[in-house]
N, C-alpha and C positions, 0 to 999 in steps of 0.2 A: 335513624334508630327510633325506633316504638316505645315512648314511656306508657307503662303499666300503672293505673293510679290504683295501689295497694289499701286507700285508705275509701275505697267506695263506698264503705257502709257508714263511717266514722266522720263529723265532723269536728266543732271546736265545744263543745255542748253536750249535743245528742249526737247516737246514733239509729239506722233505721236497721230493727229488728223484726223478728218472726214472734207472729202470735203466740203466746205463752196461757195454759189452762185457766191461772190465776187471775191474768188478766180480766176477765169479763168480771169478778167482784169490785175491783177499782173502777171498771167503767160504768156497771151503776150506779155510782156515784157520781159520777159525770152526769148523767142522766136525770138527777134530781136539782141541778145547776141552768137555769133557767135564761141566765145570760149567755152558757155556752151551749146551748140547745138552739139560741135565738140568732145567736150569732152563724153557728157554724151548716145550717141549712132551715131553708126557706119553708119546709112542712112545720105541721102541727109542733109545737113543744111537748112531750110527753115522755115518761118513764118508759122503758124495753124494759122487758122480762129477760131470766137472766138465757132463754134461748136465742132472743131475738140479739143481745146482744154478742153470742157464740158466732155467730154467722154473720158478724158486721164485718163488712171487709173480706168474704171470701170470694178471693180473685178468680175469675176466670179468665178466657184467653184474651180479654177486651181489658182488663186491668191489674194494678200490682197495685198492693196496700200491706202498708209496712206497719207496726207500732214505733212510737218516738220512745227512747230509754235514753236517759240524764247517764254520761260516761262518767261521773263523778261515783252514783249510789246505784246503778242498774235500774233507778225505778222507771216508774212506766208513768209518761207523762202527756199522750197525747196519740194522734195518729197523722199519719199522712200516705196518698195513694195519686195513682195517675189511673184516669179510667176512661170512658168513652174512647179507647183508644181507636184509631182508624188507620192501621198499618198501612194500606194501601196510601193514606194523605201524610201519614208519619205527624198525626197528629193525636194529643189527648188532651184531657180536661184533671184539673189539681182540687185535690180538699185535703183542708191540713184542719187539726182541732188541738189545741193545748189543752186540756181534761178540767184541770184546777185551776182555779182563780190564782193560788196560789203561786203557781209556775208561769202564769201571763206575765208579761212585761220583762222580761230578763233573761230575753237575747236567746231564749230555746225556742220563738217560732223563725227567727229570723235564721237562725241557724240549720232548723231542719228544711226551711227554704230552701237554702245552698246546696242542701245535700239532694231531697231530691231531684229541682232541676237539673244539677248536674248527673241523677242517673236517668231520669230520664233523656238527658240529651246526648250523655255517652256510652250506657249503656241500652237502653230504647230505639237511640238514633231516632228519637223525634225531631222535628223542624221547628214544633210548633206547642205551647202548650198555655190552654185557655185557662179562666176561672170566671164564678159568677161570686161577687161578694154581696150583701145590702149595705145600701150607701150609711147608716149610721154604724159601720163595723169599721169605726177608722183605724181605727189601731192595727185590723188588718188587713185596711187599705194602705198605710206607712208601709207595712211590710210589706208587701207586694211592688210597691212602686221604690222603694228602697233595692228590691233585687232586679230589674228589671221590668217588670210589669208594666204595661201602658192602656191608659183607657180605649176602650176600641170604640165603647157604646152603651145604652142602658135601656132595660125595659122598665119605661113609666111605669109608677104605682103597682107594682108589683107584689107589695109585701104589705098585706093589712098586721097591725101589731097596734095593740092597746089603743084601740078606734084613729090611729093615724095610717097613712098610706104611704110608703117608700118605696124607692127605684132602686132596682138590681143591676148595677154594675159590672159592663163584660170587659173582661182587661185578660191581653195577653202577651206575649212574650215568644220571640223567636230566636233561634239556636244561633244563630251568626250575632244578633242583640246581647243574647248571654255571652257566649267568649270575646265579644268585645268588652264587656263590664268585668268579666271574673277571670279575663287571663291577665 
């Protein structure tokens, strides 16, 4: 017998939702947050306009990008996508961002973790799925290695930030890895 997992979109937290109009005003606000700019991708830190941030995360056939919403108040707390995907390797690459300082630490990344690996590996049928962190992003190197994640490698000095140099962290995560940790 075939169990159907009815709860695909919903974890214990958050769930992953579809882009909403309103959304890009809150995510400007993200955008003026210097720590989760710094944190959550390795270019320039700087504010989007509120176009650039309309078209953040529009999927094409190489990726899915969901909004993160708190099942508690519906709000809009972050994002997460699977993208560089390469159907033929049934492999892709993860960026997750919690928006606000405010909703960091309290179990909404670790939980929207859950959720996407698991759709990426059950409904994707990926095998495989990468990430690049910078090495002072501990808190979302905890999470990553908390769900599976494993270091693979790192590009030295990668990351100039306030006249120091850091290394970019490749960790990844394979589909027989995960159902052994989450069944």
């Amino acid at each position: 017998m075939t169990t159907i997992n009815s709860k695909l979109f919903f974890g214990d937290q958050v769930k992953l939702a579809a882009a909403r109009d309103e959304d890009v005003d809150i995510m400007m606000k993200w955008g003026e947050d210097a720590e989760y700019l710094r944190n959550v991708d390795t270019d320039l830190a700087r504010p989007k306009t509120k176009d650039q941030w309309a078209v953040e995360g529009s999927a094409g056939s190489n990726s899915v990008y969901f909004r993160l919403r708190t099942l508690e108040t519906d709000e809009l707390i972050g994002f997460a996508a699977i993208h560089g995907i390469e159907w033929n390797n049934r492999a892709g690459l993860l960026a997750i961002g919690i928006g606000q300082s405010a909703h960091r630490n309290k179990g909404y990344g670790s939980d929207a973790l859950k959720l996407i690996l698991r759709y990426a590996f059950h409904e994707l049928n990926l095998d495989r799925v990468g990430l690049d962190v910078i090495e002072y992003n501990k808190g979302g190197i905890r999470a990553y290695e908390k769900v599976g994640f494993q270091l693979e490698g790192r590009k030295r000095s990668m990351v100039y930030r306030d006249g120091k140099r850091y290394d970019v962290l490749i960790m990844g995560i394979l589909r027989e890895e995960w159902e052994n940790i989450h069944n």
